[in-house]
DSSP file (Angstrom, degrees, kcal/mol; ACC not computed):
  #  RESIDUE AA STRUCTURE BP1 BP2  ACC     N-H-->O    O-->H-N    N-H-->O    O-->H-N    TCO  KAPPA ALPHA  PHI   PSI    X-CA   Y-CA   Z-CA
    1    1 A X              0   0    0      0, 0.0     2,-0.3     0, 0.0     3,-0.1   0.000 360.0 360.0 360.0 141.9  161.4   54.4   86.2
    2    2 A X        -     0   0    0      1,-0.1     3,-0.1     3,-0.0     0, 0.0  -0.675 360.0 -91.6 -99.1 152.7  158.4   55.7   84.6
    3    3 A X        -     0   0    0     -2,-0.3    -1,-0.1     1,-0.1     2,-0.1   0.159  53.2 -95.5 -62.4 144.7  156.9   59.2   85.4
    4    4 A X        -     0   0    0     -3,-0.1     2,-0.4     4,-0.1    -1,-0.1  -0.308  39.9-138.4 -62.6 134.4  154.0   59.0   88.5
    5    5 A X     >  -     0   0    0      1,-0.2     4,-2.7    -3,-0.1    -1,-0.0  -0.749  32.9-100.0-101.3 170.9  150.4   58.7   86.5
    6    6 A X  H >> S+     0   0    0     -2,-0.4     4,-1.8     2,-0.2     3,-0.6   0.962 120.1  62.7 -56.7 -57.2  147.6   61.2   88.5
    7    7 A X  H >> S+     0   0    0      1,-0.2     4,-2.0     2,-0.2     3,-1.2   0.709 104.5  45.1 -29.1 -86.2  146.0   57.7   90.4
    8    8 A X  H 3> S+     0   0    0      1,-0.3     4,-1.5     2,-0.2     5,-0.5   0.730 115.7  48.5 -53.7 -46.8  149.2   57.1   92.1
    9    9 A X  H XX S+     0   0    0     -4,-2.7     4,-1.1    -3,-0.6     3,-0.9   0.962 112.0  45.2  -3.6 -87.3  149.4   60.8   92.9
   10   10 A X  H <X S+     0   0    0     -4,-1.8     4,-2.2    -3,-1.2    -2,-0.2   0.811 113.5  56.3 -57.4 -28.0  145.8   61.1   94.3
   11   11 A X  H 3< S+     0   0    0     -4,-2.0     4,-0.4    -5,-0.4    -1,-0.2   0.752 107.7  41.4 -88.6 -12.8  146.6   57.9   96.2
   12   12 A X  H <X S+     0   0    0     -4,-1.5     4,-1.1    -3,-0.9    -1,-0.3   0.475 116.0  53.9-103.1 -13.7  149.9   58.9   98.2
   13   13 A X  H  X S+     0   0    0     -4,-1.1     4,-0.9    -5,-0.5    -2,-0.2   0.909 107.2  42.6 -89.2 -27.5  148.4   61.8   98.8
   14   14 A X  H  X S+     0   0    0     -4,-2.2     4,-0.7     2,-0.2    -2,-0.2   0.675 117.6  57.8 -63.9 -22.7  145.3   60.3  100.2
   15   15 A X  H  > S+     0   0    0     -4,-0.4     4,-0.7     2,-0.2     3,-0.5   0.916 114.2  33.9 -65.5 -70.7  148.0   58.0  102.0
   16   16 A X  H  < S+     0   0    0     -4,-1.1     4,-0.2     1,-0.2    -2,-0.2   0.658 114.9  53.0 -86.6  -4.0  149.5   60.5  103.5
   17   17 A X  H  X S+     0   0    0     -4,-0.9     4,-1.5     2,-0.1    -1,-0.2   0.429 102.1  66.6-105.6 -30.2  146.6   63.0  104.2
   18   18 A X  H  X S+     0   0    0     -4,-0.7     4,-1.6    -3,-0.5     5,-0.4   0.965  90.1  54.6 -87.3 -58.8  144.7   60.3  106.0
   19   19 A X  H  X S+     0   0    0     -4,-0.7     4,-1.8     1,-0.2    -1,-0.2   0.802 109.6  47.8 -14.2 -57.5  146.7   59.6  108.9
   20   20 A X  H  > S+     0   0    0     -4,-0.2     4,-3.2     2,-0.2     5,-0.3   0.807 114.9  49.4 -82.0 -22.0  146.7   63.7  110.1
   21   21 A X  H >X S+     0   0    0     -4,-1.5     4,-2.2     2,-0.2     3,-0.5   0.970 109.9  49.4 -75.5 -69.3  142.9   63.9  109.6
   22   22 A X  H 3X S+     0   0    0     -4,-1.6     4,-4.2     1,-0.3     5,-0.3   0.855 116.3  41.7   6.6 -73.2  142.4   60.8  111.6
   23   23 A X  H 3X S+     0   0    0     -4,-1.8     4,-3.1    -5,-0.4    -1,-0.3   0.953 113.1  49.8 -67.8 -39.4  144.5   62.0  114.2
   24   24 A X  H <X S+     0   0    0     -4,-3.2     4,-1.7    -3,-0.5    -1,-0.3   0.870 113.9  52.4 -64.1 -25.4  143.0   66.0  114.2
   25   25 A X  H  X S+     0   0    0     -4,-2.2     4,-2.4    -5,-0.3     5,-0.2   0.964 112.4  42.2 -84.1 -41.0  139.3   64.2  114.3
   26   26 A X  H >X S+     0   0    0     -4,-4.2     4,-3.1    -5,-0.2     3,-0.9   0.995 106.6  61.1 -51.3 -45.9  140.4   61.9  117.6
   27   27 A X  H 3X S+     0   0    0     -4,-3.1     4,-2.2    -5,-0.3    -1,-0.2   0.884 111.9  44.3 -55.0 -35.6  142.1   65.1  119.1
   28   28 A X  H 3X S+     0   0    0     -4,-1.7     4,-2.1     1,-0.3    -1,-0.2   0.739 107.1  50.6 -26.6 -52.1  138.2   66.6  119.0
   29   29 A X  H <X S+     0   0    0     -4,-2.4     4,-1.5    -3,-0.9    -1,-0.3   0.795 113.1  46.0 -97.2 -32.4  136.5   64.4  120.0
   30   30 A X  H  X S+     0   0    0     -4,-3.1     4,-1.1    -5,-0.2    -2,-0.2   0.802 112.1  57.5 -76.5  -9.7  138.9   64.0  123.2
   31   31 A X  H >X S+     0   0    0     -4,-2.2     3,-1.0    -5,-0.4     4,-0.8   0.953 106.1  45.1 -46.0 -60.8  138.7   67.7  123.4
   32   32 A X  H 3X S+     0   0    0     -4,-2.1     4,-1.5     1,-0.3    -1,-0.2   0.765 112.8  50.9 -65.8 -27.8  135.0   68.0  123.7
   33   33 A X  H 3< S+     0   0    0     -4,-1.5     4,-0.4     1,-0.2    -1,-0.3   0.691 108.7  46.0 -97.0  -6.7  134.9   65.5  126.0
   34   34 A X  H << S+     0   0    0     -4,-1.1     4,-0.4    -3,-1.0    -1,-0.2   0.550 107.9  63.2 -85.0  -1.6  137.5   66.8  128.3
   35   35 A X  H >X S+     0   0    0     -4,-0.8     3,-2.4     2,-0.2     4,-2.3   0.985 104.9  48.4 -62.2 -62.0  135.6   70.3  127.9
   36   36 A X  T 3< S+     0   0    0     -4,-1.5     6,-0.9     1,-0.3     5,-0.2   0.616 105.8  58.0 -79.9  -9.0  132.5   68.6  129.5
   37   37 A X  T 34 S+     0   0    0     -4,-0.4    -1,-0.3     4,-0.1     4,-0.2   0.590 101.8  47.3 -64.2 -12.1  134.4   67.3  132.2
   38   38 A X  T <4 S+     0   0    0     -3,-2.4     2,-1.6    -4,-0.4    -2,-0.2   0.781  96.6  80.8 -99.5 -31.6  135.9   70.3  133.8
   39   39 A X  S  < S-     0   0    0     -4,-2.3    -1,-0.2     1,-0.1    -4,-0.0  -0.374 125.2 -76.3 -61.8  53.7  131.9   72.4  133.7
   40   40 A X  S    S-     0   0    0     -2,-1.6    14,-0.2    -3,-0.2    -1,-0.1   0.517  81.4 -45.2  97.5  12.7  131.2   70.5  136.6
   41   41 A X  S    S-     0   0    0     -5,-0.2    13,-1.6    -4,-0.2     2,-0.4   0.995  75.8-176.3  56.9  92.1  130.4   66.8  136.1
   42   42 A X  E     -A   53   0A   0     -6,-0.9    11,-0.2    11,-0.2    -1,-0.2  -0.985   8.0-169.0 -89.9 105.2  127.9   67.2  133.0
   43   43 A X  E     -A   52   0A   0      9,-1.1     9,-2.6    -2,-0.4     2,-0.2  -0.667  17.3-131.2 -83.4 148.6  126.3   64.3  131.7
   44   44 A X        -     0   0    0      7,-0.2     2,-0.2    -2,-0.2     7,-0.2  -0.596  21.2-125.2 -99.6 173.6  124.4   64.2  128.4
   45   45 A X        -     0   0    0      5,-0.4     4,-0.1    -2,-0.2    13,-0.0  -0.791   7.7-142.6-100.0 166.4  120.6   62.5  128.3
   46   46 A X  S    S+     0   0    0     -2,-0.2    -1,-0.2     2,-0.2    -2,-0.0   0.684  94.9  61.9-100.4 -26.4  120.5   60.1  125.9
   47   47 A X  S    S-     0   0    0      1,-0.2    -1,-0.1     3,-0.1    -2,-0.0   0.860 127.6  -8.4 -66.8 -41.9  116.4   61.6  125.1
   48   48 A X  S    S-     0   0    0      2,-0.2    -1,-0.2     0, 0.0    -2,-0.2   0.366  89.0-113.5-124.0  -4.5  117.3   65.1  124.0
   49   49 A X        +     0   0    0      1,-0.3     2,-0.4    -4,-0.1    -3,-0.1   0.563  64.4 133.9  43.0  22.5  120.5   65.9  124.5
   50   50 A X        -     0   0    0     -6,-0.1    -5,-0.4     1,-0.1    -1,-0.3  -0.669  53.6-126.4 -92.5 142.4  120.5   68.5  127.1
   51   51 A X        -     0   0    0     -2,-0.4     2,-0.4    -7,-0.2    -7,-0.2  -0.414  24.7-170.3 -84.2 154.3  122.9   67.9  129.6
   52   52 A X  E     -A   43   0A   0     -9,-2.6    -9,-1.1    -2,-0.2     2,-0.1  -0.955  38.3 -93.6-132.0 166.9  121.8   67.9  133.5
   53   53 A X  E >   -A   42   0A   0     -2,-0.4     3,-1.7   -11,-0.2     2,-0.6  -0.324  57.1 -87.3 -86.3 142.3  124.2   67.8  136.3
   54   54 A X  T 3  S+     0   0    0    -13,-1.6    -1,-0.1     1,-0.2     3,-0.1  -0.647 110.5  24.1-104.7 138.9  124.9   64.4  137.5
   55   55 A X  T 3  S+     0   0    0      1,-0.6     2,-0.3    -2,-0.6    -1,-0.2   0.187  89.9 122.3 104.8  22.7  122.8   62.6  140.1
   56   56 A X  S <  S-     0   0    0     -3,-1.7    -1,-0.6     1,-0.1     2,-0.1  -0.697  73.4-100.1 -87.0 155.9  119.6   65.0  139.2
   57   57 A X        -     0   0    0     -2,-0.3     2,-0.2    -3,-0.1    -1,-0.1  -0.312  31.2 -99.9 -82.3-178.7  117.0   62.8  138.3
   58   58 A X        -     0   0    0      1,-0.1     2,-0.2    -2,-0.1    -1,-0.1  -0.535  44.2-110.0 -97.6 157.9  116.0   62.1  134.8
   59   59 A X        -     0   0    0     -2,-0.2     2,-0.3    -3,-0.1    -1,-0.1  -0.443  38.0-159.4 -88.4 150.2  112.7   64.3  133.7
   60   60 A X        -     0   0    0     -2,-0.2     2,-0.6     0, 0.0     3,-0.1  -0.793  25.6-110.3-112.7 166.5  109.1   61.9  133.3
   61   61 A X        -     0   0    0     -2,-0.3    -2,-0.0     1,-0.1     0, 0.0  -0.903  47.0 -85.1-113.2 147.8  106.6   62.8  131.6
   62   62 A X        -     0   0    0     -2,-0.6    -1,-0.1     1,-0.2    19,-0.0   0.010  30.7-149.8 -56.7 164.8  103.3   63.6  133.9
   63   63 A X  S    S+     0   0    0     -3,-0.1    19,-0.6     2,-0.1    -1,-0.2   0.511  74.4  79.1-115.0 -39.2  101.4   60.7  134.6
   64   64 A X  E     -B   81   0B   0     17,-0.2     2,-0.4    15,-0.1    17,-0.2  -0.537  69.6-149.8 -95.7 162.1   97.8   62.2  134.8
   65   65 A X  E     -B   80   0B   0     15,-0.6    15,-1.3    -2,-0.1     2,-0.6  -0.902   6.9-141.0-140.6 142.3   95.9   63.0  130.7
   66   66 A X  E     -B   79   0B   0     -2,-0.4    39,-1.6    39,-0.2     2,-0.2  -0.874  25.6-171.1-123.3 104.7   93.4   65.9  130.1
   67   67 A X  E     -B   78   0B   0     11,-4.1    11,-1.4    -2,-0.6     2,-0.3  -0.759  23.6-167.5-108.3 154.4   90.3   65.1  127.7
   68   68 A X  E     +B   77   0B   0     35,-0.3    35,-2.1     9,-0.2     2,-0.3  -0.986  18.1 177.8 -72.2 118.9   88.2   66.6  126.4
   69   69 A X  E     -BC  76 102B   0      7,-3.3     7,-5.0    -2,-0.3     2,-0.4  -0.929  20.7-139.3-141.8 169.6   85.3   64.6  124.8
   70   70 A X  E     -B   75   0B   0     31,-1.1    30,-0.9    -2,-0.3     2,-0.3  -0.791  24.4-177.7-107.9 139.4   81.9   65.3  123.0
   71   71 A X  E >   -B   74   0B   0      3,-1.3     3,-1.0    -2,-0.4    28,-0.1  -0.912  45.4 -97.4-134.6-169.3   78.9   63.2  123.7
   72   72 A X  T 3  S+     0   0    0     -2,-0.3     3,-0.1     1,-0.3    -1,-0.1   0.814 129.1  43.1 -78.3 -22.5   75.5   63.1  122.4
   73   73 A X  T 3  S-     0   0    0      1,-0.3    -1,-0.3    -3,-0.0     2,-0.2   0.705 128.7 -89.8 -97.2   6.8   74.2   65.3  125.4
   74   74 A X  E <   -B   71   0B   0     -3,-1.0    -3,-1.3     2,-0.0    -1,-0.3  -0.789  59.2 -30.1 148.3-155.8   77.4   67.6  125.0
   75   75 A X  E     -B   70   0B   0     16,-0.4    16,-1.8    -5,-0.2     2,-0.3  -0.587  43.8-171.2 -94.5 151.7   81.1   68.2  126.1
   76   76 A X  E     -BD  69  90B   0     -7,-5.0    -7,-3.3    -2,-0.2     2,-0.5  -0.969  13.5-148.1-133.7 146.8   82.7   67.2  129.5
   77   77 A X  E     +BD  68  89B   0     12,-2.7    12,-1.0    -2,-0.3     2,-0.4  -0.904  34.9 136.7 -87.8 123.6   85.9   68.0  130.6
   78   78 A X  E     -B   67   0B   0    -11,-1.4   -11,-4.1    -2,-0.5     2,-0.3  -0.948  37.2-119.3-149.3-168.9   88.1   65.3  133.2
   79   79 A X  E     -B   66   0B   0     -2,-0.4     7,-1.5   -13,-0.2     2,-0.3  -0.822  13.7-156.7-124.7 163.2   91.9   63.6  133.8
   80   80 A X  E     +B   65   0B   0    -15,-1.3   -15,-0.6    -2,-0.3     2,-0.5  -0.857  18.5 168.0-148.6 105.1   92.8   60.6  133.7
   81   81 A X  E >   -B   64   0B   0     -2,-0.3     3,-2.0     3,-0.3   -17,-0.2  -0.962  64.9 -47.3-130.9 124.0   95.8   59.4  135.4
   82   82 A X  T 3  S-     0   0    0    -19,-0.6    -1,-0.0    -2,-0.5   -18,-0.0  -0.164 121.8 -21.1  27.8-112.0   96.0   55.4  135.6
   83   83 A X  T 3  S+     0   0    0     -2,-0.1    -1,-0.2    -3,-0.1     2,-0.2   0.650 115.7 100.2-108.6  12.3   93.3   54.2  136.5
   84   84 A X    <   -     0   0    0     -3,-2.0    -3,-0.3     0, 0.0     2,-0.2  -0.375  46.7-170.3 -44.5 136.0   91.9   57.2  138.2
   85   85 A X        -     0   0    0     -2,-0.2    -5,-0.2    -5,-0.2    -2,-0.0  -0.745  15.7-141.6-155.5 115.0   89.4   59.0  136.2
   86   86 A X        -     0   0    0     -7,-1.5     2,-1.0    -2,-0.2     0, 0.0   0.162  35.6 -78.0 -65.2 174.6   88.4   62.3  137.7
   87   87 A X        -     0   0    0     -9,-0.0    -1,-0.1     1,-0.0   -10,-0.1  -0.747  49.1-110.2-115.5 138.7   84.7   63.6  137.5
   88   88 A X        -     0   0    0     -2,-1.0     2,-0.4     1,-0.1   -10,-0.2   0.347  23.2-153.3 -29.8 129.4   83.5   65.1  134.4
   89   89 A X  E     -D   77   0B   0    -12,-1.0   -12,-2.7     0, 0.0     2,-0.3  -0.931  18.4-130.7 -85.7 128.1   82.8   68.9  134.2
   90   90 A X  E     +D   76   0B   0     -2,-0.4     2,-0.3   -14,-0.2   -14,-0.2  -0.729  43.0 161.2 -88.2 118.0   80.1   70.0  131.5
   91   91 A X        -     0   0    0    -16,-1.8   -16,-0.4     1,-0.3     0, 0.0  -0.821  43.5 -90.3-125.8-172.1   81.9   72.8  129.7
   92   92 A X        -     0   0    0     -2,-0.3    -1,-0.3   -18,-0.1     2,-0.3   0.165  44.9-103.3 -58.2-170.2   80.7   73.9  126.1
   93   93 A X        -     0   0    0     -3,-0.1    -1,-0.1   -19,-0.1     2,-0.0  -0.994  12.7-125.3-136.1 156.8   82.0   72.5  123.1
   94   94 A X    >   -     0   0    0     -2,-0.3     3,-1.1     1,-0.1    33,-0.0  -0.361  38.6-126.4 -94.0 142.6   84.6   73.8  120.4
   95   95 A X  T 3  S+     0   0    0      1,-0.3    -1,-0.1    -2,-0.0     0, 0.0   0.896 101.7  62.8 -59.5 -51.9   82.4   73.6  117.1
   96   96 A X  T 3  S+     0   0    0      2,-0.1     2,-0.5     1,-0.0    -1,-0.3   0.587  85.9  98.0 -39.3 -29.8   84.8   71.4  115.0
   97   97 A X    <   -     0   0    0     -3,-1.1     2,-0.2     1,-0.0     6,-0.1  -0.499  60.3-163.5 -54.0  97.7   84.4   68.8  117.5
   98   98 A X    >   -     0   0    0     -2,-0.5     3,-1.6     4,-0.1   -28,-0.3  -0.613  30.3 -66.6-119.3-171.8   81.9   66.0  116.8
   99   99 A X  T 3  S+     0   0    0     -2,-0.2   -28,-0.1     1,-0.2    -1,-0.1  -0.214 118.1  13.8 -39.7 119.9   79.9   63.1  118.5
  100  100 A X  T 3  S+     0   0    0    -30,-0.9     2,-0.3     1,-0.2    -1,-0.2  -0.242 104.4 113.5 103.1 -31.3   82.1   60.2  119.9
  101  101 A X    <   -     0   0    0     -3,-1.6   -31,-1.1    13,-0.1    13,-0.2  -0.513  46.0-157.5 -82.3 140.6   85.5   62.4  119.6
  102  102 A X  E     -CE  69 113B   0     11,-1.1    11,-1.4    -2,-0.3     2,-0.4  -0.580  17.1-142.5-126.6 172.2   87.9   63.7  122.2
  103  103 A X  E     - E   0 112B   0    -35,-2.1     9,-0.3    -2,-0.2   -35,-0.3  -0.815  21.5-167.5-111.5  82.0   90.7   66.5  122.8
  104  104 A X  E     - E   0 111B   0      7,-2.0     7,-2.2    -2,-0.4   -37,-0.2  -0.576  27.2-125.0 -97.6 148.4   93.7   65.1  125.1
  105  105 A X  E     - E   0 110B   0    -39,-1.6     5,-0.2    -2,-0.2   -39,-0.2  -0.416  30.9-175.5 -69.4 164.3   96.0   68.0  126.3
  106  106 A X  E >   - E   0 109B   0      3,-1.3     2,-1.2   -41,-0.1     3,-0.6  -0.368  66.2 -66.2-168.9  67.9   99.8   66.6  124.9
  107  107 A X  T 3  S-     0   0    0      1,-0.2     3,-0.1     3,-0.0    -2,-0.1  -0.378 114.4  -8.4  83.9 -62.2  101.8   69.4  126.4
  108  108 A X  T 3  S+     0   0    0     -2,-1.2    -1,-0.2     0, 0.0     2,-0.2   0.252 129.1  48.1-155.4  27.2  100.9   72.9  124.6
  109  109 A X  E <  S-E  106   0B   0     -3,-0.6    -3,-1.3    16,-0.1     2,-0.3  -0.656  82.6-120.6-133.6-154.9   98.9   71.7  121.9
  110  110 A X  E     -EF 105 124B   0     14,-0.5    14,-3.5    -5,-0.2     2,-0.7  -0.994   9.6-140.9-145.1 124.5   95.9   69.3  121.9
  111  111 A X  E     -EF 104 123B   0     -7,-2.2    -7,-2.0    -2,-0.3    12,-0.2  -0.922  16.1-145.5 -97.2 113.1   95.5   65.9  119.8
  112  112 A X  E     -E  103   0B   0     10,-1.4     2,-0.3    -2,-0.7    -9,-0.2  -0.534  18.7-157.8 -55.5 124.8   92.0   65.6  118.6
  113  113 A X  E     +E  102   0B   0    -11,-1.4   -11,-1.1    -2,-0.2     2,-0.3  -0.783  14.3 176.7-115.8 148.8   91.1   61.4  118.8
  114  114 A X        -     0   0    0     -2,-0.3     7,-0.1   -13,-0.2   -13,-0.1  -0.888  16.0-172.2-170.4  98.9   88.3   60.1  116.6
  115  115 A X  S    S+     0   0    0     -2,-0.3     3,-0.4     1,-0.2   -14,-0.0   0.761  87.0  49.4 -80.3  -4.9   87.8   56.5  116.7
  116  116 A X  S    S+     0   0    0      1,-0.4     2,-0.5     2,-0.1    -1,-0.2   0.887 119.3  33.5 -95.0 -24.0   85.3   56.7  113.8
  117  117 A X    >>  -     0   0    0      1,-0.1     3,-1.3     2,-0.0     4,-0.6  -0.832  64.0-174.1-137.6  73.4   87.3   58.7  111.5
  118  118 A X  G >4 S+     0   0    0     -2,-0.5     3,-1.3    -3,-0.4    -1,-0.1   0.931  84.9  65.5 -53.4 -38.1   91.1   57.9  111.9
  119  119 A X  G 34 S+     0   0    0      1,-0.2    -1,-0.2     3,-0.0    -2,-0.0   0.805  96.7  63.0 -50.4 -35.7   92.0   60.9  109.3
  120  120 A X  G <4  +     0   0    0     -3,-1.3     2,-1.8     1,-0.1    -1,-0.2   0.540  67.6 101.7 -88.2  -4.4   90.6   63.4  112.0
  121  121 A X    <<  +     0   0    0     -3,-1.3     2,-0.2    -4,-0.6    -8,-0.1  -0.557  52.2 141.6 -87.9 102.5   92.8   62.7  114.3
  122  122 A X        -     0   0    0     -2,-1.8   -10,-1.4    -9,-0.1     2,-0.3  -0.760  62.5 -99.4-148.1 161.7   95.2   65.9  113.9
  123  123 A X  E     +F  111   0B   0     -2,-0.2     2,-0.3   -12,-0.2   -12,-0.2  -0.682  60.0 169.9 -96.8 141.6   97.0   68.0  116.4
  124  124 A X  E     -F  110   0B   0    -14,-3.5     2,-1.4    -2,-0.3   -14,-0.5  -0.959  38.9 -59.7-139.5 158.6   94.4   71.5  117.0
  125  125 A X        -     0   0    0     -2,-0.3   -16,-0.1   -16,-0.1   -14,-0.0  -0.424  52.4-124.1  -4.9  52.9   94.0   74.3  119.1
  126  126 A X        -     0   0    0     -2,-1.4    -1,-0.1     1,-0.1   -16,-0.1   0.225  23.8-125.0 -27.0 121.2   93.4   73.8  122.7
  127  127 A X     >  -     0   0    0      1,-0.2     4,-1.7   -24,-0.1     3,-0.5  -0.254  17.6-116.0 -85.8-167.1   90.5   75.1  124.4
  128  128 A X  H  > S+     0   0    0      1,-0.2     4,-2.4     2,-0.2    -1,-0.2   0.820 105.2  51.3 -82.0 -32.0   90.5   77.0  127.1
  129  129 A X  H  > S+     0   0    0      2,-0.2     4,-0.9     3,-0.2    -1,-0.2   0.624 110.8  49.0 -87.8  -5.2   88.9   75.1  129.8
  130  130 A X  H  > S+     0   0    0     -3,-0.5     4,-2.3     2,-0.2     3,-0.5   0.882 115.7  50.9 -85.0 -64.3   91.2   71.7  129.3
  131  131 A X  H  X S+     0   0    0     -4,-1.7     4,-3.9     1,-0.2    -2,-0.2   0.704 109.0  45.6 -39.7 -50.5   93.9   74.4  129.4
  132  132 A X  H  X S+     0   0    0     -4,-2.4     4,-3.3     2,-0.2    -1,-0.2   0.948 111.8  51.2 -64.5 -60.5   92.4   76.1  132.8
  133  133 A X  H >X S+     0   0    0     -4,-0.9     4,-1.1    -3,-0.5     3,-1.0   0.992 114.6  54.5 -65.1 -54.5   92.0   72.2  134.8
  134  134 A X  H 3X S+     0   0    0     -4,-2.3     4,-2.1     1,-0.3    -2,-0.2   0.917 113.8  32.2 -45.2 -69.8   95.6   72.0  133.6
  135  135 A X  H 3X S+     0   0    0     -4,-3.9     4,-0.7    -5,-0.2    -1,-0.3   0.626 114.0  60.9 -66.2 -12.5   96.7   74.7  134.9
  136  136 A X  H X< S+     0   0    0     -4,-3.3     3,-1.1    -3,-1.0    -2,-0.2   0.995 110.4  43.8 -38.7 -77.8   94.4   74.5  137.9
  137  137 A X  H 3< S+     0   0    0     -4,-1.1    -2,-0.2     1,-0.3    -3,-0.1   0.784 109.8  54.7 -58.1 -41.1   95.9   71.2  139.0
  138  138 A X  H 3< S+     0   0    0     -4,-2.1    -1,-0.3    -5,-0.4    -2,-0.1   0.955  89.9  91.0 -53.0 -46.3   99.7   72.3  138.3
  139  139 A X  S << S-     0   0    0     -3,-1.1     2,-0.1    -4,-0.7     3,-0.1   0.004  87.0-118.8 -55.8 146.4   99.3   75.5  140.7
  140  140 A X        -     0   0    0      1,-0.1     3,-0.3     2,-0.0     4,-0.2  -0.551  34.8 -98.6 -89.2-172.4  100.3   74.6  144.3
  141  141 A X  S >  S+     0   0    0      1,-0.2     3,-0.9     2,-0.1    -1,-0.1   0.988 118.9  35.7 -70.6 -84.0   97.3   75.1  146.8
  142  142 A X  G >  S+     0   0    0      1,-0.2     3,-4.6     2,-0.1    -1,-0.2   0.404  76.4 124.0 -69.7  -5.9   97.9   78.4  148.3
  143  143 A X  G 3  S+     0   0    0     -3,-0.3    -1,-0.2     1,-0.3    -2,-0.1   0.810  82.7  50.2 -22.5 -49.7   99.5   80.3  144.9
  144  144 A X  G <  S+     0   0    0     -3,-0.9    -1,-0.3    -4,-0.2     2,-0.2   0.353  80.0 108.1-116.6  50.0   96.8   82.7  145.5
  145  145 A X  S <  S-     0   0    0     -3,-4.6    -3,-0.0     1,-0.1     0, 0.0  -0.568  74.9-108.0 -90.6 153.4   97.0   83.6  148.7
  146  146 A X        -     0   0    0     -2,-0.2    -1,-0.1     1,-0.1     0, 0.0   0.062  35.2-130.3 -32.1 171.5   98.4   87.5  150.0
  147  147 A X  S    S+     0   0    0     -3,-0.1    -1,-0.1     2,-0.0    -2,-0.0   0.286 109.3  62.6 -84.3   7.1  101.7   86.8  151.4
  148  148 A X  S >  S-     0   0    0      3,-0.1     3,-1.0     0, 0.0    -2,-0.0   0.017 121.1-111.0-122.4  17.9  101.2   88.6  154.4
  149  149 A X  T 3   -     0   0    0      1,-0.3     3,-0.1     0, 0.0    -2,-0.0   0.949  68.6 -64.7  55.3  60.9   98.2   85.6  154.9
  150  150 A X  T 3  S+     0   0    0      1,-0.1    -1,-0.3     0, 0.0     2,-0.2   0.580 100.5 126.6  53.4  11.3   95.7   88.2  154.6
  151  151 A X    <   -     0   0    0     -3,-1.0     2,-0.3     2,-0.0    -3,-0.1  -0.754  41.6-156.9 -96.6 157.9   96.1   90.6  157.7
  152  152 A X        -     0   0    0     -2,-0.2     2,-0.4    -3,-0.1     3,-0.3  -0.825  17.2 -95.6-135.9 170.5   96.4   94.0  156.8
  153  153 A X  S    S+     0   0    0     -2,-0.3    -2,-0.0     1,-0.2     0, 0.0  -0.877  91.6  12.6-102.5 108.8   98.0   96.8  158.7
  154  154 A X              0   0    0     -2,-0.4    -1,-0.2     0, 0.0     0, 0.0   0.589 360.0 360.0 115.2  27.0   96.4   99.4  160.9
  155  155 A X              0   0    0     -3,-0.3    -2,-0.1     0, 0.0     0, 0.0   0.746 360.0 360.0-100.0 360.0   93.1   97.7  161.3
């Protein structure tokens, strides 16, 4: 019989090496997945992969949009949530900003929209007063009330 050449080697060793890897990568993968069964019925989301506890509901994203836009007699702030469209507050306007072009809040930045100039449409700065109607509207009604509903003691 003639002596083993290195191919036949490499290849019974890949032969035989292939099997236990196989088998250590299944045992993993049923590992992990009996891990996240015993925490408590975790499911993962398919969107991010953070897990949420099963039968929470699934997160949306808000419904209502926060512009800013410039016109020729200056900038107005409003929302827009389907076919709602709030009315316009005159606030100043951020300088970079020009005629025809808008600001929409998108979570904790701002996308500047430019139908006239697609290139200018670039994620920027937020100002402060789309920021403020944001956070107006998030706040529940009574957030700044006393807790002791405004009586004071000893009056």
């Amino acid at each position: 019989m003639p002596p083993p050449t290195s191919q036949q080697t490499l290849a019974g060793l890949l032969a035989g090496l292939l099997p236990v890897l196989l088998a250590g990568m299944l045992f993993g993968v049923a590992a992990c997945q009996g891990e996240a069964g015993r925490e408590g019925g975790v499911a993962e989301v398919s969107d991010g992969g953070a897990a949420l506890p099963e039968g929470a509901p699934t997160p949306r994203r808000p419904t209502r949009h926060y512009h800013l836009r410039r016109t020729d007699d200056g900038c107005e702030i409003f929302w827009i949530d389907g076919d709602l469209v709030s009315a316009s507050q005159a606030v100043v306007c951020p300088p970079d900003l020009e005629v025809g072009e808008r600001l929409r809040l998108t979570g904790k930045t701002c996308l500047r929209e430019s139908a006239q100039t697609p290139a200018r449409a670039v994620p920027v700065v937020c100002p402060l007063p789309l920021m403020t109607m944001e956070k107006a509207d998030r706040a529940p009604p009574d957030a700044g009330a006393p807790l002791d509903g405004g009586k004071r003691d000893g009056g």
